[in-house]
C-alpha positions in Angstrom: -2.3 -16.9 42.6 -5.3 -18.3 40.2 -4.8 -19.0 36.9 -6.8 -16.5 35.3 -4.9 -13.7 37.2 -2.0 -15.4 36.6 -2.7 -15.5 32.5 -4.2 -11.8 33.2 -0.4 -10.8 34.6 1.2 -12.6 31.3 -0.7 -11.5 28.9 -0.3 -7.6 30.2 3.3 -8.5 30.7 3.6 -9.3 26.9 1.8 -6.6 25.7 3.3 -4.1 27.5 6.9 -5.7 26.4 5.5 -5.4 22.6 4.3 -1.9 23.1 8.0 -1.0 24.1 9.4 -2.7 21.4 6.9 -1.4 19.1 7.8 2.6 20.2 11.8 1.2 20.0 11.7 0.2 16.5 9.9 2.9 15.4 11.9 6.1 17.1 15.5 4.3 16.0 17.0 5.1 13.2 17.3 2.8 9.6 20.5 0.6 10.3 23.2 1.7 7.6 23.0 -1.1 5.8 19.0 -0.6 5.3 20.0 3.2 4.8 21.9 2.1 1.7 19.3 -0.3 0.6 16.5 2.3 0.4 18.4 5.6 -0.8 19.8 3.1 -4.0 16.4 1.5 -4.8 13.7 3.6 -3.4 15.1 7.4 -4.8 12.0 9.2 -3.3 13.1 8.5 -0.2 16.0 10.9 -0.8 13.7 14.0 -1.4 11.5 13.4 1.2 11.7 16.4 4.4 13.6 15.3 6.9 10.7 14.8 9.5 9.2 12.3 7.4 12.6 10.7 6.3 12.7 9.9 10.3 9.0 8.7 10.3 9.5 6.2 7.0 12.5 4.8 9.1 10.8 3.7 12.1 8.0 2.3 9.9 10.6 0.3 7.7 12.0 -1.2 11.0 9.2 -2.0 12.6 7.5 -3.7 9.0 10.6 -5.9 8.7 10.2 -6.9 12.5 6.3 -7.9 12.0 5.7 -8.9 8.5 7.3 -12.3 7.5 8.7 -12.4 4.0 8.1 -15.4 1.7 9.7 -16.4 -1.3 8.1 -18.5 -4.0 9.7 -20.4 -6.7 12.8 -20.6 -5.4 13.5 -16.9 -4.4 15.8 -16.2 -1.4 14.4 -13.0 0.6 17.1 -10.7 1.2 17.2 -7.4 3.2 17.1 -5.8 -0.5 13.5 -7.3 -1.0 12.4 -6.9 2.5 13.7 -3.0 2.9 12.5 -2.1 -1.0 9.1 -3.3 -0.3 8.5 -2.1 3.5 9.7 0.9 2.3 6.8 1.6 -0.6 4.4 0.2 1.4 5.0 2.0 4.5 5.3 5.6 2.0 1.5 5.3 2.3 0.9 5.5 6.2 4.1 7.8 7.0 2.2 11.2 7.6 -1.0 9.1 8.8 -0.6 9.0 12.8 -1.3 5.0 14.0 -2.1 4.1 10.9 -0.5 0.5 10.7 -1.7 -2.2 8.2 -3.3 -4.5 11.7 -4.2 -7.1 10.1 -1.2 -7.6 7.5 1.0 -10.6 8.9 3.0 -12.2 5.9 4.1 -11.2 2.2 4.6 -13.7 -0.4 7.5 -12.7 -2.9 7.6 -14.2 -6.4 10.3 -13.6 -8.8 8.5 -12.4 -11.5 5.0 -12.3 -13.0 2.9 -15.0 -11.3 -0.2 -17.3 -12.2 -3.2 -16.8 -10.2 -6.3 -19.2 -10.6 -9.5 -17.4 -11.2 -13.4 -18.3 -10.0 -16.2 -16.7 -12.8 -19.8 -17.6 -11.8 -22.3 -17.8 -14.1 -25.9 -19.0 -12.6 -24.9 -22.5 -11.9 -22.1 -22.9 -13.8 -18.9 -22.6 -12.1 -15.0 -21.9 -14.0 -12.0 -21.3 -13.0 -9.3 -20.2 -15.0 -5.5 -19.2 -14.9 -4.5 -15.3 -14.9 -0.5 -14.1 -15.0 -0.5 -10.9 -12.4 2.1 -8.9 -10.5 0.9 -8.7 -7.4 -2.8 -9.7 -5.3 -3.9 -8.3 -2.1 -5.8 -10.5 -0.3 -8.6 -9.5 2.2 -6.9 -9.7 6.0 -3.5 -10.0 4.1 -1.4 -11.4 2.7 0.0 -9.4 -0.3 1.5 -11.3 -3.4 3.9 -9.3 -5.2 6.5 -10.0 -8.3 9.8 -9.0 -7.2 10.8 -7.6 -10.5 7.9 -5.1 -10.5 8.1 -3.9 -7.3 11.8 -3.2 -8.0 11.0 -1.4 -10.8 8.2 0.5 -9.2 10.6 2.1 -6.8 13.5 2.6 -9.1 11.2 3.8 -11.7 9.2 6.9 -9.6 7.6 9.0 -12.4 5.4 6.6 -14.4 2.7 6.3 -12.7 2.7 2.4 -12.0 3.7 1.3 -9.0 2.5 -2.8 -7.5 3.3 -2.0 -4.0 1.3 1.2 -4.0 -1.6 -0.6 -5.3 -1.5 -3.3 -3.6 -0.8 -1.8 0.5 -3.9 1.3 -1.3 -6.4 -2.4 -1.0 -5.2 -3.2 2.3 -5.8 0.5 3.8 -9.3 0.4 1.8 -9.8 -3.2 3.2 -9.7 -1.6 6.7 -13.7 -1.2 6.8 -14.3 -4.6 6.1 -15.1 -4.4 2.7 -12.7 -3.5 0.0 -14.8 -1.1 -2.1 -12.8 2.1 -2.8 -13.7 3.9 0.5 -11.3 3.2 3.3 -11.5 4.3 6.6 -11.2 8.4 6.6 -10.2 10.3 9.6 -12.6 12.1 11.5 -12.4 15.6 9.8 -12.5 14.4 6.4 -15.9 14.4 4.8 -16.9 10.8 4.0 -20.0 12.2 1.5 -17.5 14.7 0.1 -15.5 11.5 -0.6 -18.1 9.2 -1.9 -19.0 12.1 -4.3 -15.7 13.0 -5.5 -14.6 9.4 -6.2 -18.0 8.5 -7.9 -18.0 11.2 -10.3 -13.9 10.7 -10.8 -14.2 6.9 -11.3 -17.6 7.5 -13.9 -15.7 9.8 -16.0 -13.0 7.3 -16.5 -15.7 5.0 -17.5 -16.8 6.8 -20.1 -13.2 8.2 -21.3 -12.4 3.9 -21.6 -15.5 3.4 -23.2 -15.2 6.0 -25.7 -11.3 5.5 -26.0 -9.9 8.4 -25.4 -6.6 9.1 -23.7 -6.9 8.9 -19.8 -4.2 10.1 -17.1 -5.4 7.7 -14.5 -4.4 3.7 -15.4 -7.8 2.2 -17.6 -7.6 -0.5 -15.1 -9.1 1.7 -12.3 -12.4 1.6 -14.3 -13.2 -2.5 -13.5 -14.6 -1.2 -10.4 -14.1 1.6 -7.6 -11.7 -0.8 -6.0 -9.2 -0.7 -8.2 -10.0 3.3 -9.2 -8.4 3.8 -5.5 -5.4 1.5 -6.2 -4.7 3.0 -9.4 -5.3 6.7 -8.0 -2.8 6.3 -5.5 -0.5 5.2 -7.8 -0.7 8.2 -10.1 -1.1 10.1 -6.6 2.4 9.4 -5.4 4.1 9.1 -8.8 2.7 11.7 -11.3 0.8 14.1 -8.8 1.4 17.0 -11.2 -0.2 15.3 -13.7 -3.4 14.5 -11.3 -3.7 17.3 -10.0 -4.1 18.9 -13.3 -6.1 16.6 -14.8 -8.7 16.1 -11.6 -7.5 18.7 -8.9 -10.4 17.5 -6.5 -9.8 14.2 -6.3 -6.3 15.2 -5.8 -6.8 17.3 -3.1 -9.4 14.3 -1.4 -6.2 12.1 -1.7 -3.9 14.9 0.0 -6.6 14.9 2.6 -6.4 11.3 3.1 -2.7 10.3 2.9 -1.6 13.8 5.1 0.7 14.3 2.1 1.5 16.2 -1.3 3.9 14.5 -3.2 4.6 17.3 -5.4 6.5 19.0 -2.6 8.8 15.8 -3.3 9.4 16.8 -7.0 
């Protein structure tokens, strides 16, 4: 046998053994252990239909079996972190069929609030400076996230701010190659319907932070159409009766995308 039918046999070998695996983890059921974990911390897991209560399962097991979990300063990763955050983050993709974060390979856990160095440009001159944040997203992965926010975020379901949501909403928009506020849509949604829903969405929060007035949707969605989508998806799984009032097209544009409507949940 030569070697390049030989590596040929081994490297179909393997992938047929992952795909197995793969289908295993995510047609089993939660073990009880992770069961408790996510019904205590992650409470919208309990109103979720049962046909997507299945689907988040197979999801959570196959996340904690592919994504390596990190901690920083001294934090231990336990199944608490790793279930509570595979759980939010898979939330996203549960109703969207092979949707999987591909290119997503490690999470890096920090205790609390972290320091991230910044890099401004100005002409020639170049500065760097410190900035305290709760969780980054980083193009390819990984995702940086403050343990004591994504706690909260799941515990905390109805105010509308939520670091895991934000930060897995950049790595689905990242899937085009450039993280930008348009992720990949499937093939029967309208990607100028999109562009022109999220355009006119993300001006009129401009204006409504320029003007300072009151605005459903975080402020911090105005820096740039990036962020609008992190911060829409937040309000999108947390507050939807609140965004759909306030914007019901760009509401229904999100429905569209994530296959879901949250306010079935509440």
């Amino acid at each position: 046998m030569s070697l390049v039918v030989g590596a040929g046999l081994f490297i179909g070998g393997r992938w047929a053994y992952e795909r197995r695996r793969r289908e295993e983890l995510l047609s089993a059921p939660l073990q009880p252990a992770h069961k408790k974990i996510v019904r205590a911390r992650v409470p919208v897991y309990n109103r979720l239909p049962l046909d997507l209560r299945k689907r988040l399962d197979g999801l959570i097991n196959r996340f904690i079996d592919e994504v390596k979990f990190y901690g920083q300063e001294g934090l231990e990763i336990t199944d608490d972190i790793r279930v509570t955050i595979a759980a939010q983050a898979c939330l996203l993709i549960v109703n969207k069929d092979n949707r999987w974060f591909r290119s997503l390979r490690s999470i890096f856990v920090y205790p609390a609030a972290f320091k991230s160095k910044l890099l401004s440009v100005d002409g020639h001159v170049h500065s760097e400076r410190a900035a305290v944040r709760t969780g980054e997203s980083w193009s390819r992965g990984p995702v940086i996230l403050a343990w004591d926010h994504a706690a909260y975020g799941a515990f905390a379901p109805h105010d509308g701010e939520n670091v895991v949501f934000h930060e897995f909403a950049h790595q689905l928009d990242d899937e085009t190659g450039v993280t930008d506020g348009s992720p990949l849509l499937d093939a029967d949604q309208s990607a100028s319907q999109w562009a022109r829903t999220f355009q006119r969405a993300f001006k009129r929060l401009r204006d409504d932070v320029h003007e300072g007035r009151d605005t459903v949707i975080n402020p911090y969605g105005a820096t740039n159409p990036a962020e609008f989508f992190a911060v829409a998806t937040e309000i999108f799984f947390e507050r939807p009766n609140d965004l759909r009032e306030h914007d019901r097209e760009l509401y229904d544009q999100l429905t569209h995308y994530y296959r879901l409507d949250p306010i079935e949940w509440y």
